[in-house]
Residue frames relative to the residue before (quaternion, step in Angstrom):
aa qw qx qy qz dx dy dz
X 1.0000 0.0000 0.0000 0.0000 0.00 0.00 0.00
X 0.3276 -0.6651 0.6644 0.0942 3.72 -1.32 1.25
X 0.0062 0.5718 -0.8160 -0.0848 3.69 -1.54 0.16
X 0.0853 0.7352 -0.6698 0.0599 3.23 -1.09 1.00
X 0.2985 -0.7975 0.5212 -0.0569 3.54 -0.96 1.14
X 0.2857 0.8431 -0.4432 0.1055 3.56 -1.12 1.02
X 0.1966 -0.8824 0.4209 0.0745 3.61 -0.08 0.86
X 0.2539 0.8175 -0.5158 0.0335 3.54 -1.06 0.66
X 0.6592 0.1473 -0.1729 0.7168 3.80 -0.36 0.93
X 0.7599 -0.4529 0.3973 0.2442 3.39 -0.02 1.30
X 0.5096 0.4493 -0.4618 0.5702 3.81 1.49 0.74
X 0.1908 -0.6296 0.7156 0.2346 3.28 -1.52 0.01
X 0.2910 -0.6841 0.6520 0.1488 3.83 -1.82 0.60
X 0.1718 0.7874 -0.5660 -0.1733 2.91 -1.07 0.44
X 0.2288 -0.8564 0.4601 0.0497 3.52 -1.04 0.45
X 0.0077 -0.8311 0.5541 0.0475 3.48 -0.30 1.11
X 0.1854 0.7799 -0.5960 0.0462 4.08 -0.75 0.73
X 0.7992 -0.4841 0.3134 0.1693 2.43 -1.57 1.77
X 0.0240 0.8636 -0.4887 -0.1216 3.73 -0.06 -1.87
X 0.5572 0.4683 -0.2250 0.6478 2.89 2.36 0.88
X 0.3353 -0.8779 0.3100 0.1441 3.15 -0.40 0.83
X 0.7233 0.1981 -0.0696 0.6579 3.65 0.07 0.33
X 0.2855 0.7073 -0.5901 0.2646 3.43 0.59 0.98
X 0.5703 -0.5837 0.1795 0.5494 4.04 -0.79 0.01
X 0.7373 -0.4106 0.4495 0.2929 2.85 -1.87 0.09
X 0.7868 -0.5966 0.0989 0.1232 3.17 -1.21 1.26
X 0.2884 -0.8309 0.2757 0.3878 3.20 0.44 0.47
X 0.5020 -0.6906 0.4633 0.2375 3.90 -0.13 0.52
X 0.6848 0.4503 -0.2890 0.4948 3.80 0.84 -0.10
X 0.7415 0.5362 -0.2703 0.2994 3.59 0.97 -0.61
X 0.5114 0.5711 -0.4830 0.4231 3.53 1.65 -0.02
X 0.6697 0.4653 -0.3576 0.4551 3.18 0.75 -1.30
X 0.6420 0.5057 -0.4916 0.3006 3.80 0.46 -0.84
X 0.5030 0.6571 -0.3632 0.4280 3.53 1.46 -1.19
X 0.7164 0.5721 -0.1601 0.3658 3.68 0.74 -1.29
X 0.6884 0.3699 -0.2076 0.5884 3.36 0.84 -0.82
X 0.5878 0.4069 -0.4558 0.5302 4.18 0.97 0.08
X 0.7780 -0.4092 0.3533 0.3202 3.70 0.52 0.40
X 0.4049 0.7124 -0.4897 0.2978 3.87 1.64 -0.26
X 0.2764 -0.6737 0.5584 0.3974 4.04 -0.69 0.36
X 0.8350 0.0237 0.0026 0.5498 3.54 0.68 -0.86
X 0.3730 -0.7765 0.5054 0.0501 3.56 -1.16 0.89
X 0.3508 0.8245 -0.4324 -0.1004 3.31 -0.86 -0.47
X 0.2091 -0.7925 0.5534 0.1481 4.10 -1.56 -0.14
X 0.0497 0.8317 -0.5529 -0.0088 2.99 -1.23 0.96
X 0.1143 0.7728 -0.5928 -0.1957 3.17 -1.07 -0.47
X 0.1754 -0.7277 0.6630 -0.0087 3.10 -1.74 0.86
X 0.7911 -0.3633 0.2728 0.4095 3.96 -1.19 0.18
X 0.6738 0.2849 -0.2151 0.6470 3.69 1.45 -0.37
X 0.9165 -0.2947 0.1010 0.2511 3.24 0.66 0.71
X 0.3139 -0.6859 0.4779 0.4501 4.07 -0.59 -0.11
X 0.2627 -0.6266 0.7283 0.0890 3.40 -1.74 0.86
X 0.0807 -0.7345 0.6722 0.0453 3.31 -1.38 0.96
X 0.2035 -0.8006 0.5602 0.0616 3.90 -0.76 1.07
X 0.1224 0.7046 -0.6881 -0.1228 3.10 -1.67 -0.09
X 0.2261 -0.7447 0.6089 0.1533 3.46 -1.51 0.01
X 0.1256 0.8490 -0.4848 0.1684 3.46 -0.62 0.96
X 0.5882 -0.7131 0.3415 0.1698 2.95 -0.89 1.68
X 0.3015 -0.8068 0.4637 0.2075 3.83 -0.48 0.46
């Protein structure tokens, strides 16, 4: 697992990815949890190298 961080216009990114493929399915509680700390936008994926989990947050 990677954490990878970045900020522009007074936002901050974050990014968390997996780097395993077929790992489990998403948990269903963690966007909203992401949401209710204050995240402006959120998000999941996954692709053949793995699942990526975002967020965006103001600073």
């Amino acid at each position: 697992m990677s954490v990878h961080l970045a900020d522009q216009n007074r936002q901050a990114l974050i990014v968390a990815l997996s780097h395993r493929p077929g790992l489990a399915a998403a948990d269903t509680a963690v966007l909203p949890a992401l949401t209710r700390l204050g995240a402006v936008s959120c998000g999941t994926d996954s692709a053949d190298d793995g699942r990526r989990l975002w967020a965006v947050l103001d600073l």
